[in-house]
C-alpha positions, 0 to 999 in steps of 0.5 A: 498552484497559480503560476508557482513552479515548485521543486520540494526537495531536501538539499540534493538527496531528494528531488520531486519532480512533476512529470517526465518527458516522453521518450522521443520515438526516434531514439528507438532502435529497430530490430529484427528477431530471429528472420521475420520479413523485415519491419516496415516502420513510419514515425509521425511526432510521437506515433509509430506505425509497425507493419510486421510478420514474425511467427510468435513471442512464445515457446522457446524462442521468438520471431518479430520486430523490436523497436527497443533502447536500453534501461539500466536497473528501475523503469516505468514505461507506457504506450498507448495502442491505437490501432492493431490490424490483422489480416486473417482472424483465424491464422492470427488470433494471437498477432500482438502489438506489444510492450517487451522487455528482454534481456538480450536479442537472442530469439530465446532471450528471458523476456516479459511482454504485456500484449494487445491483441486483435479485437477480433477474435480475442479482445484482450490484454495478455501477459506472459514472460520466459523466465530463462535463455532458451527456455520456455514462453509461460503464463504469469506466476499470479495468473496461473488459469489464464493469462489474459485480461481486459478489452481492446477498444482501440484507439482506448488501450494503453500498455504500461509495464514497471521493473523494480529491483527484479519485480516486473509489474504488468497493467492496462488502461482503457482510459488515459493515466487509469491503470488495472495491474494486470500481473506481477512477477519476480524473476531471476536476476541472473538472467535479466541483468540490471541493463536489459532492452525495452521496447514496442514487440509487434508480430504477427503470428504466421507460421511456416505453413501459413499464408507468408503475406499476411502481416499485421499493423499496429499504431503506437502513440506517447511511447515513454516513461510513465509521468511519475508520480501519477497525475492527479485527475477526476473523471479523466481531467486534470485535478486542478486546484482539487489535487492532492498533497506530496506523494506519500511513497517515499517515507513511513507515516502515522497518525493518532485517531482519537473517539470520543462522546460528548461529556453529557453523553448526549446526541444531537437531538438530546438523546443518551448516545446508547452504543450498538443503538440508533445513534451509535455513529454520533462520535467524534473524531479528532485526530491526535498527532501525527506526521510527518506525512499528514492524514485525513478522515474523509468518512467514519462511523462506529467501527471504521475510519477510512483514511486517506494520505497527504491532503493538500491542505493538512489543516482544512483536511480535518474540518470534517471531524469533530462534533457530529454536528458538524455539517461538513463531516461526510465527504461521501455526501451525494455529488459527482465526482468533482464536487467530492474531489474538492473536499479538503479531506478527499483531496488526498491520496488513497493507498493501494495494494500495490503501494504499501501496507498500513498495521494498526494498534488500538491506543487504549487498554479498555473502553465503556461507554453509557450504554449499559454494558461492561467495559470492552476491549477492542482490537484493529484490523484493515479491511482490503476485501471489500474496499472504501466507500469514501474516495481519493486519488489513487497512488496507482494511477492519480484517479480520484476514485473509491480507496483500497483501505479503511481500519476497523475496530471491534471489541474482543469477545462475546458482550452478553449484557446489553441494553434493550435498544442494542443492535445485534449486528453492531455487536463487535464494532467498537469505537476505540481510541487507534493509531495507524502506520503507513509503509510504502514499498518504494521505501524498500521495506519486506512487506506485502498483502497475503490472500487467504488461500491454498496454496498461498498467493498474493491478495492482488496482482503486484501486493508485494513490495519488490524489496521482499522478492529481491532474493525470490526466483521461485514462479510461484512467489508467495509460496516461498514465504507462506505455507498453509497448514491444510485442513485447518483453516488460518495456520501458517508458517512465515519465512523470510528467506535468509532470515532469522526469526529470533534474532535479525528483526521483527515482524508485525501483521494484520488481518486484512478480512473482516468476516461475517457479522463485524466480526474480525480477526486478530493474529500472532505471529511468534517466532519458531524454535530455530529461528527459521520463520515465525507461525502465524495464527489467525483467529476469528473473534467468535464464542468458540475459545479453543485455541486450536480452532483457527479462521476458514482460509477464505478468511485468512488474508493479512498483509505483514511488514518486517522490521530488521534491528538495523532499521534507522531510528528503530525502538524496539524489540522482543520480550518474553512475556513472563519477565518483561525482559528483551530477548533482542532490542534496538533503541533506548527505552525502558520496559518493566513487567508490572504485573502478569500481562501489563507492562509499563514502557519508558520512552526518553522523550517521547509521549503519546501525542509524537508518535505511536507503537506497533504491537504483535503478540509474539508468543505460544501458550504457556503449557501448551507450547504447540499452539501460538497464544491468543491475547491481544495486545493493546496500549495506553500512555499514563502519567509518562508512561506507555502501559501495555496490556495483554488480555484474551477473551475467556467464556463459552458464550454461555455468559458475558466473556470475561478478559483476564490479562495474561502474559504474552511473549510480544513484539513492539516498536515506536513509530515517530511522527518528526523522525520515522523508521526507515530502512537501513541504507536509505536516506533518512526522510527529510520533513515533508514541505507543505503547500497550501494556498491562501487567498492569493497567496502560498504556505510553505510549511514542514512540521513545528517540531522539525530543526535544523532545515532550511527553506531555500528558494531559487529562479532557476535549476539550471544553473540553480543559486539558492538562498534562504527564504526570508520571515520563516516563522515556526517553519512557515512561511507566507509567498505571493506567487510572481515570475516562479521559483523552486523551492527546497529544504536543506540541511 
């Protein structure tokens, strides 16, 4: 922004920086594994030419040169490979120029390596990894029928490989700061121990009865750790004054999304709005709270809201919503890429499978609209499976491009009276008042994204948080939390490892599958008898009522997050339908059961605009205790009340359903838009410090309602003298940019 250095941070428990330094190549040590003919190495600045043998990095143990440092516990590193030259296509078909990490330099040590091979004959990225000393060389647990992925066009190809915890993340790019994760896998930590060696791997792959001269060279370039956050680019060029806000990967946000008609109930062009007809997209959307990291809406129509994170500029970010007349209310209007960026509402970031998991709630127990049908119930789920069609900025790699997620809404059951002009394929799609959370997993919270599928994976390559699978060294990872009930459909049990269902915390969940004919799924996820994991049910939202009659398992993906009751700031807890009453709760709040499937929430201090509830229905069926109850839960907040209802679809397609309320054993907790939830023994999240430019100057700014923060500023950090930021108004604050300043909020 101009010429403004900014280092936004709270006091000294938080620190942002731009970007990070590669690691000078001289740093590197060179190492010989296990006697190939030694490693001929040239540096040049920032690249490195190998010229190797070696046999292999594969069985039981290894021969090649390392050129590696040491890391103690969290890294990122990249490498760009520019070339990789091979003597004999035959004899080395698998001749490697590689990133490795390893625990020890023993030729058997553990290891994980992504691989670039020759583009003659393979041309591809591989990934494998020895998961114990001495043992054997194996294909990645989420690649189990092949390991290789990708091209090689060199000078294009970069290798990039992340440890978190004991999670390794694997990925590949054909283009600068574009990254596809290629694998992911949880390892022991007993064999990669918290400092463990890094490095370029080139070998090439001779073996003793092969022609001992041949040797491969391999070119390296920028090897280093990976600039943190992403760099924010469009088309592979900087974003520029198009980049998006803060990174939103360190706290829990939530936003309010509000669907309104006009009170004539009429369109445009002076037509009724009729639901499901020609004009059924003319609503409008506000959004209705939310923080403390900001959202946008650059696109929406009946049933969809696809959202984004942190837009640069919060409050240009919602010039789109609104009236539907407004001209500027989709970004996905025809341009290239770099028109689109500019948009306020694009210029933000879009969440991927690999960064967190987003849980909905449909914010208002029933709905009619002028259409001529009944009053409706609505529920939410989130689309992974066929993406946004509205772009932002990738949290995995910056580029602007089309998102991951966008939330759903459909009505529960079958609407059999409908007016003339109704469209049948719009049948489900409900336009409903929401709210959305965002859980990012470098927050460290047990989350992931489940694909429907048997035996149990995850729905993309690193869709699991490293948090989750700390405790996990099974191969296959998913399995050890997720069994499907084979041969029937979307039925699991749910277990967390060393963790009671009934008494150490909750679970919230979301279909992550629309289906066919907008017809989504809704799930309950009660806990078991013993405590010892949760069932979880997946429905599909059809005429068929049977409770034993599940989603098909292609259908059946969800992503899941998990709130232990020592989480900081968490209110909430699990109530026995029947009585209203928590079985395990944390926070302050009061609940009443006003009658059979409403209950009314107090919340001190709180209202429906400063925040949002999670809901999980969390029971089984009253007289049928083997089969998890089918009601969905919504809520709506009244006369300083939170009024929760839980209501099932009842029919047989024969006639219009009917949508009793029924008791349900369920699950809930308070997201707060000043003070989130966040994971025991974290820092708890400072506000986040918004900048904004305005004509030739800047905005500082953090949320209104936030006390007991203040803006400092200093010429330098090294060594830094910070004072207060004189004409803070409202925690807001107008700069002309000079000579440079960081910037912080301290407490």
């Amino acid at each position: 922004m101009m010429n403004m250095k900014h280092c936004l941070c709270a006091g000294s428990a938080l620190l942002l920086t731009l970007a990070v330094a590669s690691l000078s190549a001289a740093t590197l040590t060179q190492t010989d594994i296990n006697n190939p003919v030694a490693g001929q190495v040239t540096i040049t600045g920032d690249t490195i030419e190998v010229i190797a043998g070696g046999n292999d990095t594969w069985g039981t143990s290894d021969s090649f040169t390392y050129l590696h440092e040491q890391k103690t516990g969290d890294f990122d590193v990249s490498v760009r490979v520019l070339n990789l030259t091979i003597g004999d296509t035959a004899a080395q078909d698998s001749a490697k120029a590689a990133l490795m990490a390893r625990a020890n330099l023993t030729p058997g040590s553990p290891n994980v390596q992504v691989n670039a091979l020759a583009t003659d004959p393979k041309n591809a990225i591989e990934t494998i990894f020895r998961p114990a000393q001495d043992g054997g060389t194996d294909d990645m647990p989420d690649r189990p029928t092949g390991n290789t992925s990708g091209a090689t066009p060199y000078p294009d190809v970069w290798l990039r490989m992340k440890r978190t915890g004991n999670l390794f993340t694997t990925m590949y790019g054909n283009t600068t700061n574009s990254w596809t994760v290629l694998s992911a896998v949880a390892v022991d930590p007993a064999e990669f121990p918290a400092t463990i060696y890094v490095g370029l791997s080139t070998v090439a792959h001779v073996s003793e009865s092969e022609d001992q001269e041949l040797r491969i060279t391999a070119v390296y370039q920028g090897y280093g750790d990976t600039v943190l956050p992403p760099p924010a680019t469009v088309d592979g060029a900087p974003a520029g004054t198009n980049a998006p806000g803060l990174y939103p990967d360190r706290s829990v946000t939530a936003v309010n999304f509000k669907m309104v008609i006009p009170q004539d109930g009429l369109g445009p062009n002076g037509s009724p709005i009729v639901y499901n007809a020609d004009n059924k997209n003319e609503v409008i959307l506000t959004i209705d709270g939310q923080g403390p990291i900001p959202w946008s809406a650059p696109g929406y129509n009946q049933g969809d809201i696809d959202f984004l994170l942190s837009p640069a500029d919060a409050t240009a970010a919602q010039q789109n919503l609104g009236p539907y007349s407004n001209p500027l209310r989709d970004a996905n209007q025809p341009g290239n890429n770099l028109e689109r960026a500019s948009k306020p509402q694009s210029r933000a970031w879009a969440p991927t499978l690999q960064s967190g998991v987003v849980i909905p709630t449909i914010r208002k127990n029933s709905q009619v609209w002028n259409d001529g049908a009944p009053a409706f119930h609505g529920f939410a789920w989130v689309s992974t499976h066929d993406g946004s069609s509205r772009r932002g900025f990738s949290m995995l790699d910056g580029e602007f491009g089309s998102g991951e997620f966008y939330v759903c809404f459909g009505k529960l059951g079958e609407t059999a009276v409908l007016p003339e002009a109704a469209s049948p394929n719009a049948l489900r799609e409900a336009n409903i008042d929401s709210a959305v959370a965002w859980f990012p997993f470098a927050q460290g919270w047990k989350a992931g994204h489940v694909r429907g599928s048997i035996p149990a994976s995850w729905e993309a390559h690193g869709a699991q948080s490293a948090a989750l699978t700390a405790n996990v060294t099974a191969k296959y990872s998913a399995e050890s939390f997720v069994t499907w009930a084979e041969e029937v459909g979307g039925l699991a049990t749910f277990t967390l490892p060393g963790v009671n269902s009934l008494n150490d915390g909750l679970l919230f969940l979301v279909s992550t599958h629309e289906g066919n004919d907008n017809r989504g799924k809704y799930i309950t996820a009660p806990p078991l008898a013993d405590g010892t994991g949760w069932t979880v049910a997946i429905r599909q939202d059809d005429e068929v009522r049977d409770p034993a009659v599940y989603a098909v398992i292609e259908q059946a993906g969800f992503s899941f997050v998990y709130l232990p009751f020592d989480t900081v700031n968490l209110v909430g807890g699990r109530v026995i339908g029947s009585t209203g009453v928590a079985a395990k709760s944390a926070g302050t709040f009061t609940l009443t059961r006003l009658a059979a499937g409403r209950y009314e929430l107090t919340l001190p201090g709180k209202t429906g605009t400063n925040g949002m509830l999670l809901l999980q229905n969390a029971g089984y069926l009253a007289g049928q205790p083997e089969l998890a109850d089918t009601s969905v839960l919504t809520y709506e907040y009244l006369d300083g009340k939170f009024i929760i209802e839980s209501r099932y679809a009842s029919g047989d397609g024969s006639v219009p359903d009917t949508f009793p309320l029924r008791d349900a054993d369920f699950a809930f907790a308070w997201v707060d838009f000043t003070n989130p939830i966040a994971p025991a023994g974290t820092v708890v999240t400072p506000p986040v410090l918004s900048v904004s430019q305005q004509g030739a100057n800047v905005v500082l700014s953090w949320p209104a309602g936030v006390t007991g923060w203040t803006l400092q500023s200093s010429a330098a950090l090294s060594p830094a003298t910070w004072t207060a930021v004189p004409g803070v108004v409202n925690n807001s604050v107008t700069i002309t940019p000079g000579t440079g300043a960081f910037y912080r909020l301290n407490q």
